[in-house]
N, C-alpha and C positions, 0 to 999 in steps of 0.2 A: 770772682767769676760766677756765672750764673751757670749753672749747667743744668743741662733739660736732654732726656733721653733722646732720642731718634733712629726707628726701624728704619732700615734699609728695605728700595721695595726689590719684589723679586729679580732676582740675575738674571742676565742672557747667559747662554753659556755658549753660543757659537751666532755668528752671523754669517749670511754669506758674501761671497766676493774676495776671502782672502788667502792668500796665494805666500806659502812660501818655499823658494824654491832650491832646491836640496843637490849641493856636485855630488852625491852617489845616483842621484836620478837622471835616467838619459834625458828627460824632458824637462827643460828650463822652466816649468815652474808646476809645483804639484799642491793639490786644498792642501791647510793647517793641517798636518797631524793635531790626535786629541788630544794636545798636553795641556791646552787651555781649559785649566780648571775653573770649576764655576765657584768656589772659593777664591781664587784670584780675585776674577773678574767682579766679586758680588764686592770686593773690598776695594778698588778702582770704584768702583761704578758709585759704592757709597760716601766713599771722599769724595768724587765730583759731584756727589749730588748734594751734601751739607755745606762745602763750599760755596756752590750758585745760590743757595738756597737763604744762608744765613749771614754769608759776607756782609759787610758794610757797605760794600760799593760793586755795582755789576760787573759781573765777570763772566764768561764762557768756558763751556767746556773742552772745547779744541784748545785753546792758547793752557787750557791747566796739564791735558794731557800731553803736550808737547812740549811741554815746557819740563813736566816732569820725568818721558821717555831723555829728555836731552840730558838730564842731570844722572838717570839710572846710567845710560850708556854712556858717561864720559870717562869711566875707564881705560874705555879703548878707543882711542883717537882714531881710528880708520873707521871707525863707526859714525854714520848722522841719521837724525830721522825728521823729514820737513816736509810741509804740507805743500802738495804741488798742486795747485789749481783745487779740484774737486778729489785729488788724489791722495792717501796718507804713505810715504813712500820710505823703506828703511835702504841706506846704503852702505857698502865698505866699500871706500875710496869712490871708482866710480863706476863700479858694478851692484847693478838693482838685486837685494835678497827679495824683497816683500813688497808689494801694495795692496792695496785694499780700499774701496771709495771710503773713502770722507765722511762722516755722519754728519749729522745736521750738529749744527755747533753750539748748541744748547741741549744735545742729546746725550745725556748724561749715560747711559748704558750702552749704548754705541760706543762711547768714547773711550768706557771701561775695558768692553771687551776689544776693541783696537789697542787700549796698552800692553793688556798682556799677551796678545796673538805676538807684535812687537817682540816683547821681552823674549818669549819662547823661540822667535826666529835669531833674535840676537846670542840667545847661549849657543846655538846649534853651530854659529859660525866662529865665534870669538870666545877662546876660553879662557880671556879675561871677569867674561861677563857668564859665563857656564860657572864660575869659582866662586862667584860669590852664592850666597844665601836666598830663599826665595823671601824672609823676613829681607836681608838686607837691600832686595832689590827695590822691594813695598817702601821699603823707607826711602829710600833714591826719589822716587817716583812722588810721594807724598811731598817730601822735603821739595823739591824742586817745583812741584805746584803750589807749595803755599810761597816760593819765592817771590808768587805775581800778587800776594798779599802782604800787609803789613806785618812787623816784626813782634808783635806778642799774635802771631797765626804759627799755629804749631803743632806738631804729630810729635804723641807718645808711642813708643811700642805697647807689647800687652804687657812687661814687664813693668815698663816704667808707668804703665798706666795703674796696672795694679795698687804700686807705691800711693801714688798719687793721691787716687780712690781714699785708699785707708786713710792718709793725712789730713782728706777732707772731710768724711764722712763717716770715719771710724772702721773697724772689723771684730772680728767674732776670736777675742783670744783671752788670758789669764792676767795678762795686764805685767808683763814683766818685759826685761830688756836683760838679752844674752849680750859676754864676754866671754871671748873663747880665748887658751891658754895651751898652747902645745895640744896636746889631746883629749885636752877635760874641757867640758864647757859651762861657765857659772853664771848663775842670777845677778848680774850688774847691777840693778835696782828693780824695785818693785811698785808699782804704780797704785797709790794712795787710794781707797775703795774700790780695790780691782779682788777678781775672785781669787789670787793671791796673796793679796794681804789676808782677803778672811780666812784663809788653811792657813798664814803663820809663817808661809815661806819668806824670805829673807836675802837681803843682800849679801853675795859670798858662798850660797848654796851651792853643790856642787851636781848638776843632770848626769843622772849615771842610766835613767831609763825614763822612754815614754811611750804609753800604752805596751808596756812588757818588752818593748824591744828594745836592746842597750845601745847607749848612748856612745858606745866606740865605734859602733858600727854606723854612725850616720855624719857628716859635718855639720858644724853650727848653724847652718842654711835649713840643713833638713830637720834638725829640731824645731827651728824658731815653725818652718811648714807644718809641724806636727801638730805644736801648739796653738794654732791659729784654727778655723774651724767656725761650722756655724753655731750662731747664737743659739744659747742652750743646750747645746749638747757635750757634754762630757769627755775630758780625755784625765789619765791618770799619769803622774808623774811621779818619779822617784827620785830623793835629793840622798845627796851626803853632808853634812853638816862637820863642824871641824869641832864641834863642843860635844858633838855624838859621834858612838862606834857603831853604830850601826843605822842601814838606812833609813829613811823615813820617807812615803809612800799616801800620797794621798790623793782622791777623785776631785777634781776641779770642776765647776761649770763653767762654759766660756758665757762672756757677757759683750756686751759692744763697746770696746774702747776707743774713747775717743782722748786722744792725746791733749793733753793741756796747752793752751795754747797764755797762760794769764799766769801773772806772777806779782807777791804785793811785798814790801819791805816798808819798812817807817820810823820814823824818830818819834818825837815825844808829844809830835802836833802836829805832820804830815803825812801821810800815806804816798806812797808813790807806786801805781799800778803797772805794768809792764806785759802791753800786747806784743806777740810775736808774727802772731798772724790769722787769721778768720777762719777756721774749723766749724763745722756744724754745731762745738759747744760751746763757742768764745763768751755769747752773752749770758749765758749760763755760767761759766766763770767767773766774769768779771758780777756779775751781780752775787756771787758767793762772795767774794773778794773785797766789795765794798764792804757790805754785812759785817764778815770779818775785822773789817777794819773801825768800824762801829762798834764791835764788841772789846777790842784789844784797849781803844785807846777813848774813848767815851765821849766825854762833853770837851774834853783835851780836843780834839782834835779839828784841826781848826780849815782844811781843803785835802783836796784833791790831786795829783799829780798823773796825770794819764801818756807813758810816753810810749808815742806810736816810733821812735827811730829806727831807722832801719825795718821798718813791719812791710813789704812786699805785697801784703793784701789776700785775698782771700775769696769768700762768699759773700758775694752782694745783701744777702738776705741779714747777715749777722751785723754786719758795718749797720743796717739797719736798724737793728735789736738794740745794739750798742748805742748809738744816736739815742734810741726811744728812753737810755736809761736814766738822762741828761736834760731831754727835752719835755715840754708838757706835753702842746700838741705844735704841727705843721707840716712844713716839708720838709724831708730828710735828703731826697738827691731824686731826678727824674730822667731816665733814659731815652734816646731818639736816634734811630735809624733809617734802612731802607726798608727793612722788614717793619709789618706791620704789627708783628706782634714784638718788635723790641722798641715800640713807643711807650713806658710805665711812668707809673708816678708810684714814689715809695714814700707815705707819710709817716709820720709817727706811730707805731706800735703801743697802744696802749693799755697794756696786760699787765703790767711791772711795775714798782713804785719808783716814784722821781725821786734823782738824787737830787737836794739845794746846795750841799755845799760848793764854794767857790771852787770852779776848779783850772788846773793850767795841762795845756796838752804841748808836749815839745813832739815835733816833726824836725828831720833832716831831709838831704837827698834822697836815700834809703826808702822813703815813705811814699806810698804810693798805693795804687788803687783803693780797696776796698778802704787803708788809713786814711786817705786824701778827702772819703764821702763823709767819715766820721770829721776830721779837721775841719772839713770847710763844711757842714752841718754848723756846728757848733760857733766857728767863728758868726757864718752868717746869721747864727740866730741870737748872736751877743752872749752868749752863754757860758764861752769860755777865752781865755787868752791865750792866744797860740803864743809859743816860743821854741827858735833854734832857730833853722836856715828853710828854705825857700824846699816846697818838695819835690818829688819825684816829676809829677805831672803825666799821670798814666790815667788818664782820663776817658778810657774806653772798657767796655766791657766785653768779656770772652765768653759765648755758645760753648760748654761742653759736649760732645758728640762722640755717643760708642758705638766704635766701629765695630764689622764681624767676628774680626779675629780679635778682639778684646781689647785693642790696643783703640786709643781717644784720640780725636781732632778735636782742639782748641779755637775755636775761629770769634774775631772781631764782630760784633754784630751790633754795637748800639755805642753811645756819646753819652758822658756823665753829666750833668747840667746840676749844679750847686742852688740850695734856693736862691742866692743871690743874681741865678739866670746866667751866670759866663761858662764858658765850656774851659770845663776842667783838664782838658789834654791839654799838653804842654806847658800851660798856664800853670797848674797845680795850687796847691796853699804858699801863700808870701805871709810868714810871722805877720804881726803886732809888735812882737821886740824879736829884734834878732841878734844871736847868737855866734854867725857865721865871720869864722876868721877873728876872734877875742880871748885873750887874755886869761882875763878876772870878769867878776859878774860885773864890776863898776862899769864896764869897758861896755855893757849891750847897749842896743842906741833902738829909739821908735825908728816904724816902718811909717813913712808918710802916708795912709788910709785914703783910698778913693773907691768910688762904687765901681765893683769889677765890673757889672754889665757895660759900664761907660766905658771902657778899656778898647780901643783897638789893640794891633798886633804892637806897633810902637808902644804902646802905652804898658803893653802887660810885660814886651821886656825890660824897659824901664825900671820898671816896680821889681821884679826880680833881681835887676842888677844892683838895688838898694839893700839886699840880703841874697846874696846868690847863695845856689844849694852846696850842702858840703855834707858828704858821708860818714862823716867824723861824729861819734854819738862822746861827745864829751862832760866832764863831771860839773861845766862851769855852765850848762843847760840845768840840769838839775840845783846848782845853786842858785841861776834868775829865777827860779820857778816856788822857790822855800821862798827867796826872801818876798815875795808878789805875795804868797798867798798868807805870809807872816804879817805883812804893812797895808791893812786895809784900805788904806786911803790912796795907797800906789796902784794895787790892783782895781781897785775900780776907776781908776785912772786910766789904766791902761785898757780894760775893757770897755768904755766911751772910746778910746780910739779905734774900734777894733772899725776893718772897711765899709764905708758908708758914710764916718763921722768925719768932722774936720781933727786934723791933728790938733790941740792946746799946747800953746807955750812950755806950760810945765811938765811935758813928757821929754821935754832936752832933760830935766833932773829926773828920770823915773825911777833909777837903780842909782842913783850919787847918794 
């Protein structure tokens, strides 16, 4: 995902014209009481307006906001809300509670404050919809207007946004992970140059206090919040240890953790690298990682194994890094939209030393975005040999967008394009050898190679159906991949076939 900040402009907090009309009032219809908060309204107003603004394909703000009023009210089936001519009109059964004119249909704050004028007339009547949550309503409303957008278009709360946040970008903590046990709660593990390893703390410790106040008195939730914190600044924690009687008590600085997203394993001539997913420090890992594996196994070591299976994807920027660490120079992936600012071109990054070893990258189903610009980089620039099944084909990029209330809209706003020019949605990486549905390694078979741009829609399912996708990350991937980068003369075999080239004869024998 790319995610780029965006202020909300300022809220309406009232319009006029809207009318909702109250059975303890003798007069069939009296102005909005002031329930409509401009916190509400700023948070409507701000999804409608990163929606219009950033989507991939035009949309309005009436069909968002009514589309999303229909989703919050469908608790209560006597409830509708539908745009009558020039009119916004809410009903139970077939008595009128509310109308209020129409805004202009691109009027993103108009429209805002029409849902939740809405909402507030809807509790008043129905206390199916008075019971719910003012978060749960927000999510109603949200959810229901990305329904008229594509399926990676999506609303976090502020909690889940939070999560999210940290996963991508890191947070301000000691670099440890709690297990909680009855009413103790222990250091699970501790996170490899985190300001926890450097005090000595330990897996099995036991939190009996943080910043002086004891750890009976909070739940595991509210430690891990204690712990967390801005960068630099200090909290003090108290363990119990089972090899000691007594506590042990030390000041921590927090630092920004950024969770490891890279993992290396190897035998006696192969390294096999293991992305999970694109974090703000992936290429920073993986280039430790290599390194490492340069130092462990030396003039032995004879390629590469980089397996993106099951990798879901991540930050545009790092898939980026990562390509750069592989390639000399060119083109890594270039985005195209409606928006003008999601037309980019992302070339090679050239800060970081090229890796030459041969290397092989396995993709499954699992694989998708940000792994799918690294796969098909690399494929397209001959550099490396894909292996496993056909991937994901998630070939769009996500707007991150923070809302007022903390919580993120994730919106569609640009098309992945491969240097080899074909658009990567749907289509995704089709191996070189595939994997999908085999046995034993003897059993992989060549992917027939044609230039993807050449491809219609016929043609790219085709090419799919020659290794379709399978989610299955299996050990006999890992073994087409040793024996490729073990038999020089097959591996470069195999990468002359890779799309663009004509297949050769001798790729019927590539792994026999």
């Amino acid at each position: 995902m790319l995610g780029r900040r965006v202020f909300p402009g300022r809220a309406v907090a009232a319009l006029v014209g809207g009318v909702c009309a109250f059975e303890a009032l003798a007069c069939s219809a009296a102005p909005l009481p002031a329930t409509v908060t401009q916190a509400e309204t700023s948070l409507f107003v701000a999804a409608y307006r990163a929606i219009l603004s950033h989507y991939i394909e035009p949309l309005n703000a009436d069909a968002l906001a009514i589309a999303g009023l229909q989703q919050a009210i469908a608790p209560d089936a006597s409830l509708s809300v539908t745009r009558d001519h020039n009119l916004l009109v809410l009903r139970q059964r077939d008595k009128e509670l509310f109308e209020t004119a129409a805004p202009a249909t691109d009027d993103s704050q108009g429209w805002g404050w029409a849902t939740a004028a809405v909402l507030d007339c809807a509790k008043v009547y129905s206390p199916a919809i008075a019971a719910k949550s003012q978060e749960a309503l927000d999510q109603a409303v949200i959810d229901g207007s990305l329904g008229l957008l594509d399926r990676f278009s999506r609303y976090a709360p502020p909690e889940v946004a939070t999560q999210r946040r940290d996963t991508r970008d890191g947070y301000g903590g000691i670099g440890v992970t709690l297990d909680s046990e009855g009413a103790s709660v222990r250091i699970a593990m501790v996170l490899p140059d985190s300001p926890a390893a450097a005090a000595g703390l330990s897996g099995g410790d036991r939190i009996t206090a943080v910043d002086g106040v004891g750890a009976m008195a909070m739940p595991a939730e509210g430690i891990a919040a204690r712990l967390r914190g801005p960068v630099g600044s200090d909290v003090q924690l108290t363990v119990l240890r089972d090899s000691r009687s007594y506590p042990l008590t030390v000041t921590l600085r927090r630092s920004r953790i950024v969770l490891k997203t890279v993992t290396m394993t190897h035998d006696d001539r192969v390294a096999v690298i293991r992305i999970t997913s694109f974090n703000a420090r992936t290429a920073d890992n993986l280039e430790e990682r290599i390194a490492e594996a340069h130092r462990q196994l030396g003039a032995a070591l004879r390629g590469l194994v980089l397996d993106l299976r099951g990798n879901p994807g991540g930050l545009v920027d790092q898939s980026v890094l990562v390509a750069s660490l592989f390639i000399d120079t060119g083109r890594v992936v270039s985005t195209t939209g409606r928006v003008p600012e999601s037309n980019q071109v992302f070339d090679v990054t050239r800060d970081r030393p090229v890796e030459a070893l041969p290397l092989v990258v396995l993709v499954n189903g699992g694989s998708a975005s940000a792994s799918e610009i690294v796969a098909s980089a690399l494929q397209d620039d001959h550099r490396a040999v894909i292996v496993g099944s056909s991937s994901y084909g998630k070939g769009t990029v996500q707007d991150v967008i923070h809302l007022p209330n903390q919580g993120e809209l994730t919106v569609t706003w640009a098309r992945l394009i491969p240097p080899g020019g074909y658009v990567l949605h749907h289509h995704g990486v089709v191996p070189v050898v595939c994997t999908a549905n085999i046995a034993t390694a003897q059993d992989a078979r060549p992917v027939a190679g044609l230039p993807r741009a050449s491809l219609d829609e016929r043609g790219w399912e085709a090419l799919r159906a020659q290794c379709p996708a399978s989610r299955i990350a299996r050990t006999v991937d890992l073994e087409v991949a040793r024996q490729l980068l073990m038999d020089p003369a097959r591996y470069a075999q195999a990468l002359a076939d890779e799309p663009g080239k004509p297949i050769q004869a001798a790729s019927n024998a590539l792994l026999r």
